[in-house]
C-alpha positions as CSV (number, residue, x, y, z in Angstrom):
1,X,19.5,-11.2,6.3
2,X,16.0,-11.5,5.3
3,X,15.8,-9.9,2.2
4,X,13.6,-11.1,-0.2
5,X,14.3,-13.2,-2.7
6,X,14.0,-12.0,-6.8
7,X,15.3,-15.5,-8.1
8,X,14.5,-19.0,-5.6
9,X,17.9,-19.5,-4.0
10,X,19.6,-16.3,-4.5
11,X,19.9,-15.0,-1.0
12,X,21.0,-18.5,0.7
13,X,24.9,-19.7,1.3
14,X,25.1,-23.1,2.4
15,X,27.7,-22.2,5.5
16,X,29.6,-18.8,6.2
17,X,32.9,-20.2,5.1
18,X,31.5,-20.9,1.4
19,X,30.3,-17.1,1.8
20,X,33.6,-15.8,2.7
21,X,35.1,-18.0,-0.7
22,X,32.9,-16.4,-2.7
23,X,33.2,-12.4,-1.2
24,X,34.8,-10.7,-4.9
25,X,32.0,-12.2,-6.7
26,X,29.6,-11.9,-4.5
27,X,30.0,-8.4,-3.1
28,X,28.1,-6.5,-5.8
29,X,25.1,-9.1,-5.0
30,X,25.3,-8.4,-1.4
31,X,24.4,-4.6,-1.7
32,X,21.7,-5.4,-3.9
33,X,20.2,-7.7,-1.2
34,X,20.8,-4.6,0.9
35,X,18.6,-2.5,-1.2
36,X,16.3,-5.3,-1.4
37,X,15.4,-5.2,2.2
38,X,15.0,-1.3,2.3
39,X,12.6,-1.7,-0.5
40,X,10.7,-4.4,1.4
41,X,10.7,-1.6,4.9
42,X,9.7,1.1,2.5
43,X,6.7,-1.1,1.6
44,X,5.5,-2.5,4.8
45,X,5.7,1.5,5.9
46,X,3.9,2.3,3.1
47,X,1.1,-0.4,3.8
48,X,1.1,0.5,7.6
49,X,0.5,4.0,6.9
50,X,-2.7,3.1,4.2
51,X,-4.0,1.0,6.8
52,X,-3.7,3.1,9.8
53,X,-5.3,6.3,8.0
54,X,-8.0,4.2,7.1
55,X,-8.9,2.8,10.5
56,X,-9.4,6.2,11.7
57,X,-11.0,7.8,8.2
58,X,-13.7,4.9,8.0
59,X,-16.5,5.9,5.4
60,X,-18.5,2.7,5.1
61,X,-20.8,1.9,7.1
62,X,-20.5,-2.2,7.7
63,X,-23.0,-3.9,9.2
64,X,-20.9,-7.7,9.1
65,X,-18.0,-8.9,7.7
66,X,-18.8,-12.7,6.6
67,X,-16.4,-14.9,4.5
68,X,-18.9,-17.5,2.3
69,X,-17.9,-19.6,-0.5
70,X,-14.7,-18.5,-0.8
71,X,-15.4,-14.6,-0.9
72,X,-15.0,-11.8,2.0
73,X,-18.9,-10.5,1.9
74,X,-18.6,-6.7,3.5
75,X,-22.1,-6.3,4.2
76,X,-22.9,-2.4,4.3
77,X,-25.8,0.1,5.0
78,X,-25.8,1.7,1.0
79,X,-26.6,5.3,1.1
80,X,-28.0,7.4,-1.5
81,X,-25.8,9.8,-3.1
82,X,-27.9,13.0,-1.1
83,X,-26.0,11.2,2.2
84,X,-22.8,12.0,3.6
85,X,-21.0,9.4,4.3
86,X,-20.4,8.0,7.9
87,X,-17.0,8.6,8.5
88,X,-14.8,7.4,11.8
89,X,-13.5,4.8,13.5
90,X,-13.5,1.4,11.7
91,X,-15.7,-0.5,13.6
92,X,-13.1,-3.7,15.2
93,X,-16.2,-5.1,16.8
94,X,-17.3,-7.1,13.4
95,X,-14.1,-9.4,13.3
96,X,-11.2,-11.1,15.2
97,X,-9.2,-11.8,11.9
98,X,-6.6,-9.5,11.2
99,X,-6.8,-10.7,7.3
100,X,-10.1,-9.7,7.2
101,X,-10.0,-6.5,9.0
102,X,-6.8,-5.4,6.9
103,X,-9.2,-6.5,3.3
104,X,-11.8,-4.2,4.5
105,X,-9.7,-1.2,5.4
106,X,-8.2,-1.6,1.8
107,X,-11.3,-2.4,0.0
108,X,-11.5,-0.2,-3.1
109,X,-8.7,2.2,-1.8
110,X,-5.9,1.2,-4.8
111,X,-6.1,4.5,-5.9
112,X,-6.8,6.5,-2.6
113,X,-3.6,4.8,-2.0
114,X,-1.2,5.7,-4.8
115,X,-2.3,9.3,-4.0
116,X,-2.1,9.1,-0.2
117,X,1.5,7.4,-0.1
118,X,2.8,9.2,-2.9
119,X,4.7,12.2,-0.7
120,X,5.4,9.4,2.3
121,X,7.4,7.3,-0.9
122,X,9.6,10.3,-2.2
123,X,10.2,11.1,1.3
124,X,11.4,7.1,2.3
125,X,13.5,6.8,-1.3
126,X,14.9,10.1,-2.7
127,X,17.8,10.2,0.2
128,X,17.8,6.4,0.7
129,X,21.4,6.6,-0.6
130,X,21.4,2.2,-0.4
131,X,18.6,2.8,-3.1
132,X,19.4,6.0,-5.5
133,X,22.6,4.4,-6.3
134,X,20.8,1.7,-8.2
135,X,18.4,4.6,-10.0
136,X,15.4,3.6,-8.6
137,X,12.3,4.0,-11.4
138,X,8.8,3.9,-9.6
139,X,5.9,3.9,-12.0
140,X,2.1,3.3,-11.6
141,X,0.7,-0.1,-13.2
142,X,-3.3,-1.0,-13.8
143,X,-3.4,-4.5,-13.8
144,X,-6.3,-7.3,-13.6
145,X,-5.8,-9.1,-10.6
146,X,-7.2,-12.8,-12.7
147,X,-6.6,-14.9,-9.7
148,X,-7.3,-13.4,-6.4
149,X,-6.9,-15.9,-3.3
150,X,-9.5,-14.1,-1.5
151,X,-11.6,-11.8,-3.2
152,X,-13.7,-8.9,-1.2
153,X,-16.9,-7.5,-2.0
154,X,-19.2,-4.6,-0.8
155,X,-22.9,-6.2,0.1
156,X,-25.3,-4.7,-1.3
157,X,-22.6,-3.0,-3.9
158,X,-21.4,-2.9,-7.5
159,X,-19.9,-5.7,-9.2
160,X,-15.8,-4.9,-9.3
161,X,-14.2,-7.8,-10.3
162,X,-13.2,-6.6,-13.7
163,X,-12.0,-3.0,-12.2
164,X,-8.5,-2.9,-12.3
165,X,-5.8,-3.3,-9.2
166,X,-3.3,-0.4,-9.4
167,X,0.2,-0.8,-8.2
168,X,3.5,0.9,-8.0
169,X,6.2,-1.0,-10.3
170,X,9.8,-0.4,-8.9
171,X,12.7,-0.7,-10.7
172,X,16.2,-1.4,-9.6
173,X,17.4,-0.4,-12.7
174,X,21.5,-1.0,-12.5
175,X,20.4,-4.5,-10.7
176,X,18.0,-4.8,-13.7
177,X,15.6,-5.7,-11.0
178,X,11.5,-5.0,-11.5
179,X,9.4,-5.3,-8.2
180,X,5.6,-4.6,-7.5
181,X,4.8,-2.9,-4.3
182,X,1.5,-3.6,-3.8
183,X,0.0,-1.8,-0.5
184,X,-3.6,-2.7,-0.9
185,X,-3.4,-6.1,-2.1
186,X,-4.8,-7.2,1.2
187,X,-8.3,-6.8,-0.3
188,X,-7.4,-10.2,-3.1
189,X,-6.0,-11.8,0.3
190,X,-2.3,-11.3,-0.8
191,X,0.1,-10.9,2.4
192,X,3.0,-9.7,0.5
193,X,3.4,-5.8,-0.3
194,X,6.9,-6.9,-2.0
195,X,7.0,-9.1,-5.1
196,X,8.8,-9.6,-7.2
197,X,7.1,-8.1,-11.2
198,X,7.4,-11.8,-13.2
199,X,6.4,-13.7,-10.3
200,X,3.6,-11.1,-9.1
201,X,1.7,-11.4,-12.8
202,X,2.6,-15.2,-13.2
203,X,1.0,-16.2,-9.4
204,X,-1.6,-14.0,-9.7
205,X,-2.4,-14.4,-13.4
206,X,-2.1,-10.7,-14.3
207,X,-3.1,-8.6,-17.4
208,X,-1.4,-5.5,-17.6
209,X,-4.3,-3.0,-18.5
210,X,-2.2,-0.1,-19.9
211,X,1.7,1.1,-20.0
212,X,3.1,2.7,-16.8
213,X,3.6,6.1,-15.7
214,X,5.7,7.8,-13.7
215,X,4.8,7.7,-10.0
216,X,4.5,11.1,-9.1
217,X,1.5,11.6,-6.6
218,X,0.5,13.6,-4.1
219,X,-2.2,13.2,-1.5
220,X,-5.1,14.8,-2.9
221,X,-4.4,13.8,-6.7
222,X,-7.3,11.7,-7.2
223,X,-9.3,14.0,-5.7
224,X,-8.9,17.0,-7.5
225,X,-9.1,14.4,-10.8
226,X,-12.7,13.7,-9.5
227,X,-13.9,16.9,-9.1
228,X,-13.8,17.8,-12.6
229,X,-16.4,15.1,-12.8
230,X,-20.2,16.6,-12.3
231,X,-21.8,13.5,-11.9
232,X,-19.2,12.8,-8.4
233,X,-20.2,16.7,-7.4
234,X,-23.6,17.0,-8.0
235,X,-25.4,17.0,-4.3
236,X,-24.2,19.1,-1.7
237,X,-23.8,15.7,0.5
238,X,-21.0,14.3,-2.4
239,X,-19.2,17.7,-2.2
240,X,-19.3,17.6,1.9
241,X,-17.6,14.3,1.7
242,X,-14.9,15.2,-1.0
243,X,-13.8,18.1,1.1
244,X,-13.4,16.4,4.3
245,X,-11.6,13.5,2.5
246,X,-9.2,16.3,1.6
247,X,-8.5,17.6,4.9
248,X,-7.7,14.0,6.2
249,X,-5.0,13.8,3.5
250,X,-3.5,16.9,3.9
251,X,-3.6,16.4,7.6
252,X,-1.4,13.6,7.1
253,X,0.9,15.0,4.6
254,X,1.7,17.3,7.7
255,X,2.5,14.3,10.0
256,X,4.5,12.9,6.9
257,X,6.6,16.4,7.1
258,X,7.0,17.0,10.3
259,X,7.6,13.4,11.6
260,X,9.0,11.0,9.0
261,X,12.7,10.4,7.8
262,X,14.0,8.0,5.9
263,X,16.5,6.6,9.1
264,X,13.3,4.5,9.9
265,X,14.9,2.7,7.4
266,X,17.8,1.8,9.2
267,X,19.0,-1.0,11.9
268,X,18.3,-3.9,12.7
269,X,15.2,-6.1,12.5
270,X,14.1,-5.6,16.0
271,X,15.0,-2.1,15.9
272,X,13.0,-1.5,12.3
273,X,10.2,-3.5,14.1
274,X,10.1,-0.8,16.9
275,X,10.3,1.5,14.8
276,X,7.0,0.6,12.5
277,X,5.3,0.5,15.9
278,X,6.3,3.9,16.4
279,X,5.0,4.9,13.5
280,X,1.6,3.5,13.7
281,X,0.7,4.5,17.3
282,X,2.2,8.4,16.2
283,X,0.3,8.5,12.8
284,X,-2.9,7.1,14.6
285,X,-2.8,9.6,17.2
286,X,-2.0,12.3,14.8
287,X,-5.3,11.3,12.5
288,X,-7.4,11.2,15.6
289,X,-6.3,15.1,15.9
290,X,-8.0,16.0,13.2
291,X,-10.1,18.9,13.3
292,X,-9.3,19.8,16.7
């Protein structure tokens, strides 16, 4: 029960008895659905958890949120490089819509994400028993998102429509299943964190930039790749902000240690549900803790 589909028509039987007919054949398929749907938890965990630490590690400073001709317009106070950045709560007085809140939060943050989530991932997957069985292959993809249903856009702010989106492509490899999870997608206006890898490039009119890599983050990744930049660390201000951005993520690689197992996967869908809650009202408190 509702796990995704990889082909149209592959989870449905027309009537339980038709099921039960089919149970020999249809057994293998039945675990892979299982899998399927403890992918899909992994992913709306994974999402939850980039959105949640960024509601409470805001660093823009938005002024109004405004959709016009067709684009989400983030309007921004720009500071100058010798400026720290204003970092806190997002500010949930600017909208009422949900879509556009979750874009904002995710706004640029592809890569803060595959850093961020990388510990949280191994931690959901590498005992998911359900999931190692099929040899589970997690890469990192750079793709150009070609048709975005909502694209979002800093104002005033660089043009970065032709930066790349970058994902995590999951394979189930003995399923010969390939999957993008996709946990700041909101900022395009894409719902789905799980989809399937054809239909993901094919809806969305993907080019793959480069070849994938293993997936093998952790939170401060990206960060330590930036400082061996000068032009990112030149004013005091730019190193201020780099080093409290690391202290937010290691902060929450300790709530990822001490509070998260991967039973969160388990139950049913009312149960998961209360669980995700769980989560985000626990990892929001823990990220308001910080520094104290």
């Amino acid at each position: 029960m509702d796990a995704p589909e990889y082909q149209p028509g592959d989870c449905v039987y027309c009537d339980p008895d038709c099921q039960k007919g089919h149970w020999s054949n249809h057994k293998a398929h039945c675990r892979a659905l299982r899998q399927r749907k403890k992918l899909l938890r992994t992913a709306n965990i994974l999402k939850a958890a980039l959105l949640t630490y960024r509601e409470v590690v805001y660093d823009v400073d938005l002024t109004k949120i405004q959709f016009q001709d067709g684009v989400l317009c983030l309007h921004q106070n720009q500071r100058p490089i010798t400026t720290r950045s204003k970092r806190g709560l997002f500010p949930v007085h600017l909208t009422t819509n949900i879509d556009h809140k979750e874009a904002a939060l995710a706004n640029n943050q592809c890569t803060t994400a595959m850093a961020l989530l990388g510990r949280l991932t191994q931690k959901l997957l590498e005992d998911e028993t359900d999931l190692q069985d099929y040899h589970l292959a997690i890469e990192v993809l750079d793709i150009h998102i070609g048709k975005p249903l909502v694209p979002t856009k800093l104002v005033p702010g660089p043009d970065s429509s032709d930066m790349p989106h970058t994902v995590s492509k999951v394979g189930l490899l003995f399923a010969d299943e390939a999957w993008i999870l996709d946990t700041a997608g909101c900022q395009y206006g894409f719902r789905e964190v799980l989809v399937p890898f054809e239909k993901y490039l094919a809806d969305k009119s993907c080019q793959i930039v480069n070849e994938p890599t293993t997936y093998d983050a952790t939170e401060t990744k990206d960060l330590d790749y930036f400082s061996t930049f000068p032009f990112l660390n030149r004013t005091p201000a730019q190193r201020e902000d780099k080093k409290l951005e690391r202290q937010a993520r290691l902060h929450f690689a300790v709530f990822v240690n001490m509070h998260v197992s991967n039973d969160v996967l388990d139950g049913s869908d009312v149960e998961f549900k209360d669980k995700l809650d769980s989560f985000v009202h626990d990892l929001k408190l823990h990220m308001l803790n910080l520094g104290h």
